[in-house]
N, C-alpha and C positions, 0 to 999 in steps of 0.2 A: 088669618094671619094677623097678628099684632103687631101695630106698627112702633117702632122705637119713640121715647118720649125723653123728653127734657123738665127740668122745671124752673122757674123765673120767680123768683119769690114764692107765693105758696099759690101758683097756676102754673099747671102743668098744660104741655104744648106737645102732642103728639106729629111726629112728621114721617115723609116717606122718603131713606135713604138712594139718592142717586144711583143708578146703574153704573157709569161710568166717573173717571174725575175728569173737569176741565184743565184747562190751560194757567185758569189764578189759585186751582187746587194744587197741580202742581208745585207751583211759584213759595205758595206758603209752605209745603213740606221743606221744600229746600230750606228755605230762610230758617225752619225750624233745625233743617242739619248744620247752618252755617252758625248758628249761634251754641248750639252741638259743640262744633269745631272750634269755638273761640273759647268757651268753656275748656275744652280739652288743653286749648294751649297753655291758659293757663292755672291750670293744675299740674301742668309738668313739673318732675324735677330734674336736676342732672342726674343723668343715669338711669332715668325712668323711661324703659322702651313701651312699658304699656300705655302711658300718657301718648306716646310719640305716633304709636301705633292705631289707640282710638280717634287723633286727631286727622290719619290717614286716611281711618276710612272714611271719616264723618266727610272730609274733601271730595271724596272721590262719591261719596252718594250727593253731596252737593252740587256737582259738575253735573254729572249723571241728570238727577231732577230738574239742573237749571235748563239744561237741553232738550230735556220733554217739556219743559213749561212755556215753551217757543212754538205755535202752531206751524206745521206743516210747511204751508202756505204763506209764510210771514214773510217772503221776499220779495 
């Protein structure tokens, strides 16, 4: 199997992708839909239900991930 690689200037760094995501992988998805979201808003126009529409769901996967990015056990 070959494993996935990056490159950093001209050195390449091969590494091996996690099985699971943690808790600060979560965290950074979200933050990636909330800014998603904030883009969405504003590109809205009046009258524009697709702006209004993309900025919906981007919320709702935001809630969504920020809720998984909370372990279990964190009470």
């Amino acid at each position: 199997m070959t494993l996935p690689t990056y490159t950093i200037g001209k050195t390449q760094f091969a590494y091996e992708p996690r099985a699971g995501l943690t808790s600060l992988c979560w965290y950074n998805i979200a933050n990636c839909a909330r800014r998603r979201m904030s883009e969405a808003n504003f590109q809205q126009t009046e009258g524009d239900s697709d702006g209004f529409s993309l900025w919906k769901r981007e919320r709702v996967t935001f809630w969504t991930l920020n809720r998984k990015s909370i372990p279990d056990n964190f009470v």
